[in-house]
C-alpha positions as CSV (number, residue, x, y, z in Angstrom):
1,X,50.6,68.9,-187.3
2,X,48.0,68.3,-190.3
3,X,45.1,69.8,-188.7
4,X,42.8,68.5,-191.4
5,X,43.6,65.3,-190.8
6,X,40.4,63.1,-189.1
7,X,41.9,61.2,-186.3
8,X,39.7,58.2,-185.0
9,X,40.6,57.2,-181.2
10,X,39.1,53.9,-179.9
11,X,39.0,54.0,-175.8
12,X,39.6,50.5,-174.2
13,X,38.4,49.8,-169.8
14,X,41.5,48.2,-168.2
15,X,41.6,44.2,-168.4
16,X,41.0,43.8,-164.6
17,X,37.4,46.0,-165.3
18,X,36.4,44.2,-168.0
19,X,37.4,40.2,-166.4
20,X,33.7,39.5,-165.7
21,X,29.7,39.6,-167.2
22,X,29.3,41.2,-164.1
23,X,31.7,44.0,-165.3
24,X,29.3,44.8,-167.8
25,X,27.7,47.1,-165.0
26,X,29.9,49.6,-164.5
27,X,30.1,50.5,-167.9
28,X,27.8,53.3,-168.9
29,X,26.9,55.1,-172.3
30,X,24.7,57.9,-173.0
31,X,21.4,58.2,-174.1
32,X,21.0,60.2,-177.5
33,X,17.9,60.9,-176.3
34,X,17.6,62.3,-172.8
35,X,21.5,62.8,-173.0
36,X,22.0,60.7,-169.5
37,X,24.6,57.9,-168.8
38,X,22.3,54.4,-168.7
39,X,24.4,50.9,-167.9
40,X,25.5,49.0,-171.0
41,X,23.2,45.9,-168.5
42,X,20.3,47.2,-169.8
43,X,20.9,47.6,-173.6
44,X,22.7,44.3,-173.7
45,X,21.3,40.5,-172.7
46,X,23.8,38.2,-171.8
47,X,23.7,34.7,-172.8
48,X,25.9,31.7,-171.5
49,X,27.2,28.9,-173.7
50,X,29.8,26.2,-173.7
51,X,31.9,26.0,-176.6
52,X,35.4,24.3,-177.0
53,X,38.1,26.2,-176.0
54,X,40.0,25.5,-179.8
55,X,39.0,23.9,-182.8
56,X,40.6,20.7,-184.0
57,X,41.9,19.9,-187.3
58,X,43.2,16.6,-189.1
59,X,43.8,16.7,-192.8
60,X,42.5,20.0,-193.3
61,X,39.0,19.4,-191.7
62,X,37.5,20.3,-188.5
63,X,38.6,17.1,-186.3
64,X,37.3,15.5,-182.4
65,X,40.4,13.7,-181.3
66,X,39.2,10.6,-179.4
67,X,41.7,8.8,-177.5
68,X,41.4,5.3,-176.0
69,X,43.8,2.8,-174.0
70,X,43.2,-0.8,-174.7
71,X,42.4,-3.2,-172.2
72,X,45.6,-5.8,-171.5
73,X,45.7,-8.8,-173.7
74,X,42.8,-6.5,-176.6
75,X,44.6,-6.5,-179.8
76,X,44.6,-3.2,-181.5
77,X,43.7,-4.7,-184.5
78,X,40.2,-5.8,-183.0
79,X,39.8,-2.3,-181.4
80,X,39.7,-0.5,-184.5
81,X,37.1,-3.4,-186.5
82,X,35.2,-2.0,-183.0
83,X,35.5,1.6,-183.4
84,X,34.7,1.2,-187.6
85,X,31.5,-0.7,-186.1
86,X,30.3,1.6,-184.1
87,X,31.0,5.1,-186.2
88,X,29.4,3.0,-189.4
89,X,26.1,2.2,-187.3
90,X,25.5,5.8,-184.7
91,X,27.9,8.4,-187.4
92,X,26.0,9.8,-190.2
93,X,27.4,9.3,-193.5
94,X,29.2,12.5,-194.2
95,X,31.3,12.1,-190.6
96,X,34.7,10.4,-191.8
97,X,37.1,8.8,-189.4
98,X,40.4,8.5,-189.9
99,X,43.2,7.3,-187.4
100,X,46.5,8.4,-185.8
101,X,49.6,7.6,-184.0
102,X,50.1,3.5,-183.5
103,X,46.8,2.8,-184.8
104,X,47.6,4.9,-188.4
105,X,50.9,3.1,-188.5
106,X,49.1,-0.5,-188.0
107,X,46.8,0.6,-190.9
108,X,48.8,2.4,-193.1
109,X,51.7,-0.4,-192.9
110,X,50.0,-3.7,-192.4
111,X,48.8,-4.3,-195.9
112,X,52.2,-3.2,-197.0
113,X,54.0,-5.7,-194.6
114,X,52.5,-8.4,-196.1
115,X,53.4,-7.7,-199.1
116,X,56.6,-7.4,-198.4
117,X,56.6,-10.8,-196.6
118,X,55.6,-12.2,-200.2
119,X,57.8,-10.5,-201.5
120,X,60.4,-11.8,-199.7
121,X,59.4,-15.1,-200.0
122,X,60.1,-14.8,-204.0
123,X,63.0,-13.3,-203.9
124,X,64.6,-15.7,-201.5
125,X,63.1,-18.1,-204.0
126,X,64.8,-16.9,-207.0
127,X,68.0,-16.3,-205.3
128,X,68.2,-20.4,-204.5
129,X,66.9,-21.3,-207.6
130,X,69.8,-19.1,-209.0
131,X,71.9,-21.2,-206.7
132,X,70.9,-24.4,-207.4
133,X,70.3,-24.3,-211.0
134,X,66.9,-26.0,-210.0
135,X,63.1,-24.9,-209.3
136,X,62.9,-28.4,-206.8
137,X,65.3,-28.2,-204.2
138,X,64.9,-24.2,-203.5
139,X,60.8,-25.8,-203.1
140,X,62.2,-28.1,-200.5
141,X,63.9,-25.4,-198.8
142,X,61.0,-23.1,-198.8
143,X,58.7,-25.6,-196.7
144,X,60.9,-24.7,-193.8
145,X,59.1,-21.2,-193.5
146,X,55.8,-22.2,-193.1
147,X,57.2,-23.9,-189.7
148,X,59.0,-20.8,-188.6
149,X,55.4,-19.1,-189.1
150,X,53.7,-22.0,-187.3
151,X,56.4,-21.2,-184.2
152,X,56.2,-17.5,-184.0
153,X,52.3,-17.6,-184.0
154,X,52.6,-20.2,-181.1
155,X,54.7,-17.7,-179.2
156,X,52.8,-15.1,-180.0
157,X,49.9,-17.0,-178.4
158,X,51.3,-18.1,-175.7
159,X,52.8,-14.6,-174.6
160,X,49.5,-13.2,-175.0
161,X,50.4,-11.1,-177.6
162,X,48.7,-9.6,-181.5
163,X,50.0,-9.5,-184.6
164,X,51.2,-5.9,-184.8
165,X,54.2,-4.3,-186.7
166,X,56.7,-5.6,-184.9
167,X,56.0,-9.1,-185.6
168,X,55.2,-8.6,-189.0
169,X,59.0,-7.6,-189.0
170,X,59.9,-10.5,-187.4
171,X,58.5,-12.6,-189.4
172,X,60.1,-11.3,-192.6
173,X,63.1,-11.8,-190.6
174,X,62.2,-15.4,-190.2
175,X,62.4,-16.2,-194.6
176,X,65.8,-15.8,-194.2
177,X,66.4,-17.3,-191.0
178,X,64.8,-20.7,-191.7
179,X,65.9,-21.1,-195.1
180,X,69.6,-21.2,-193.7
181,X,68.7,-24.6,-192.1
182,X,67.5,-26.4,-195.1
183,X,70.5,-24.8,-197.4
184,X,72.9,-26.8,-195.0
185,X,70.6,-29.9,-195.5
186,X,69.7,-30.1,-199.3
187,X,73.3,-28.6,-200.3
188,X,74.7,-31.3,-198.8
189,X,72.3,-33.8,-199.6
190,X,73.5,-33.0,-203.1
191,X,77.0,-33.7,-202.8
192,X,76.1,-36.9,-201.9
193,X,74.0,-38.2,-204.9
194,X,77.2,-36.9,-206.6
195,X,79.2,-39.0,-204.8
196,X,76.9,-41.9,-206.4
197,X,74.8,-42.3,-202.8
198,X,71.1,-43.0,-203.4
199,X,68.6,-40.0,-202.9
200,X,67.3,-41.9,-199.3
201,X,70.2,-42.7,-197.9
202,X,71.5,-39.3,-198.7
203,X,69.4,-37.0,-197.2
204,X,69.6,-39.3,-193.9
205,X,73.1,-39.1,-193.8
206,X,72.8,-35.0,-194.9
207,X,70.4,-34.4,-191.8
208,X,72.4,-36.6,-189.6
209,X,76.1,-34.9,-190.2
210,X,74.6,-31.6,-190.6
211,X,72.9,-31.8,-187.5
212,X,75.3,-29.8,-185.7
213,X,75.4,-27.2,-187.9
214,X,71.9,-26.9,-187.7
215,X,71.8,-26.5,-183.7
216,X,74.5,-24.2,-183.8
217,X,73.6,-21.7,-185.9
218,X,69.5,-21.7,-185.0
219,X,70.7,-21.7,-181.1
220,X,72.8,-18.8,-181.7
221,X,70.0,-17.2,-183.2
222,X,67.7,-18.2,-180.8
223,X,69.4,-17.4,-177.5
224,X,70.4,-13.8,-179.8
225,X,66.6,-13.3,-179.1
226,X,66.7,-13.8,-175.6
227,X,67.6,-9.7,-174.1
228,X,64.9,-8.5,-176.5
229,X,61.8,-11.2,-175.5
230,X,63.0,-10.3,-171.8
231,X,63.2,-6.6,-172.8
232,X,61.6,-4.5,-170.2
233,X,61.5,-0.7,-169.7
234,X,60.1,2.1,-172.4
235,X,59.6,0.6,-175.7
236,X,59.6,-2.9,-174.6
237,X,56.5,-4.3,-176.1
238,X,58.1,-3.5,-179.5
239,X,61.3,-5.8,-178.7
240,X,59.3,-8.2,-176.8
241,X,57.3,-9.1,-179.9
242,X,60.2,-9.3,-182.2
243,X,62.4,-11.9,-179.6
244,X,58.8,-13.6,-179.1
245,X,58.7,-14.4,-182.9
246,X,62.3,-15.1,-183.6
247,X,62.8,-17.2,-180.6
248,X,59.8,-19.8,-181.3
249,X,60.0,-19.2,-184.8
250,X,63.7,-20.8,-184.9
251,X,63.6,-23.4,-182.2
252,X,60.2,-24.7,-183.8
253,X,61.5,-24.7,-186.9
254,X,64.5,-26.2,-186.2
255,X,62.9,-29.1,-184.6
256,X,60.7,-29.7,-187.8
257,X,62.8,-29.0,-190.1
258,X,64.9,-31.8,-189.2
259,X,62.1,-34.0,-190.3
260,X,60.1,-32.3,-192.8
261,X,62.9,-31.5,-194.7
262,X,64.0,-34.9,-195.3
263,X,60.9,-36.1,-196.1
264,X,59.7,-33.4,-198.9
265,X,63.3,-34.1,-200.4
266,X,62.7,-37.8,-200.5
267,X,59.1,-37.0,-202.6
268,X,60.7,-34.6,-204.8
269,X,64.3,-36.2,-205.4
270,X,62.6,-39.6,-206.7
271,X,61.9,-39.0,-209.6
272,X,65.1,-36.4,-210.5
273,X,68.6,-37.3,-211.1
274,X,71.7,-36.4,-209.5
275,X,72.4,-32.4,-209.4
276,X,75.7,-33.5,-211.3
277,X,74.3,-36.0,-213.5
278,X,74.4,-34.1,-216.8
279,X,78.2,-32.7,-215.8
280,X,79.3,-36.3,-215.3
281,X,77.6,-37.5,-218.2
282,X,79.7,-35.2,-220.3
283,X,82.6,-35.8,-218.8
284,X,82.6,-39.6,-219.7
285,X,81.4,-38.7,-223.2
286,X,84.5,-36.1,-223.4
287,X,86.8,-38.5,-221.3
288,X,86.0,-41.5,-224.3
289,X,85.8,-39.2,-227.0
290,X,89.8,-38.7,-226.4
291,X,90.5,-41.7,-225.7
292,X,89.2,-43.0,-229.3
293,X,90.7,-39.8,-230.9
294,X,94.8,-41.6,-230.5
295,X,93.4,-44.8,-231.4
296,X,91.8,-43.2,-235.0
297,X,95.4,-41.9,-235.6
């Protein structure tokens, strides 16, 4: 053993003699003066403070976590224009507030849901024009949107429930879902003023044969809705608003669409020729260009 070798040993009271302030009495240490044991009591003043038990943080700063339940039928939306209110006017200007968990979902993705409900819109938009060869008739099509929109708000309203996420979803959900129904309508509409049959009495007879088609497929759709508007049970809400929207949002628009439809193509088909027109045009001018080619020989 390295007798040279300092050696510094640091002397702890056991934990059940140390629990307490009061503890602070039986512990003793001597005087340099008079040499004598005096309490550690009368050397030390003891002071009592509350203080948090841990310290908070949210992106890297020192954080209070305030949590909140919303009264029914509040949407969360609302609450948070509430809480912005209120830290704006009582916070000082270097407190920042920043959110978490559904409400930091709602903010961070509701800006980006509607943009993606535009762009849907335009891409559906594109894809019919594609399809059509025409900028008109996808137009025509396209009105049927705005009365899925109109039907999933009034289900929303009626069910007492906000514009969240889920029915954001929903709603993009609807483009496509709508659309379908004024496809089947215009489409055949079209074959129709090939055919030779005015523009009126076209899309009468197009809304009238393709009226079954039209129940089917939005009723299938619709009563597909049902289990999740009637959802119950951990995580309903979420499913609830997404049947809510695509329930009313097809039968509404399936009622409309059946006149609206028609009507808009009437306005815009008036003053346009049949889809075919040029096609057939050419064909006559081929068809009597060969018949006047043997007749030249």
């Amino acid at each position: 053993m390295d007798r040279d070798r300092e050696y510094n040993v640091i002397l702890q009271g056991r934990a059940e003699d140390r629990a307490t302030p009061s503890d602070l009495d039986n512990l003793y240490v001597r005087s340099d003066r008079t040499g004598e044991l005096i309490p550690l009591s009368n050397l030390v003043k003891l002071t009592e403070d509350a203080g948090p038990t841990r310290l908070n943080r949210f992106d890297r700063l020192r954080a209070i976590t305030i949590s909140a339940a919303l009264t029914p039928g509040y949407p969360l939306g609302e609450a948070l224009r509430f809480v912005e209110g209120v830290v704006e006017q009582e916070l000082p200007a270097a407190a920042r507030l920043n959110f978490d968990g559904e409400s930091r979902e709602l903010r961070n993705s509701g800006g980006q849901l509607y943009f993606v409900f535009l762009l849907a819109l335009v891409v559906v938009f594109l894809v019919l024009a594609a399809q059509f060869e025409s900028f008109l008739h996808p137009f025509v099509i396209m009105t049927t949107v705005p009365l899925a929109v109109i039907g999933a708000l009034l289900g929303l309203w009626m069910y007492g429930m906000s514009i969240n996420v889920f029915s954001q979803i929903a709603a993009i959900m609807l483009v496509g879902l709508a659309a379908k129904n004024g496809i089947l309508i215009v489409e055949f509409a079209n074959q129709l003023r090939d055919r030779g049959i005015e523009y009126r009495e076209a899309v009468i007879e197009a809304a009238a044969i393709r009226l079954r088609p039209v129940l089917m497929t939005s009723l299938c759709t619709a009563f597909g809705a049902l289990p999740l508007m009637l959802a119950s049970g951990a995580g309903a809400e979420a499913r609830q608003a997404i049947g809510v929207v695509v329930f009313y949002g097809v039968v509404i628009s399936v009622v409309l669409t059946l006149a609206v439809v028609p009507a808009v193509y009437t306005l815009v088909a008036r003053n346009t020729t049949s889809p075919m027109a040029v096609s057939q045009r050419l064909e006559s001018l081929r068809a009597a260009m060969s018949r006047k080619a043997p007749a030249a020989d």
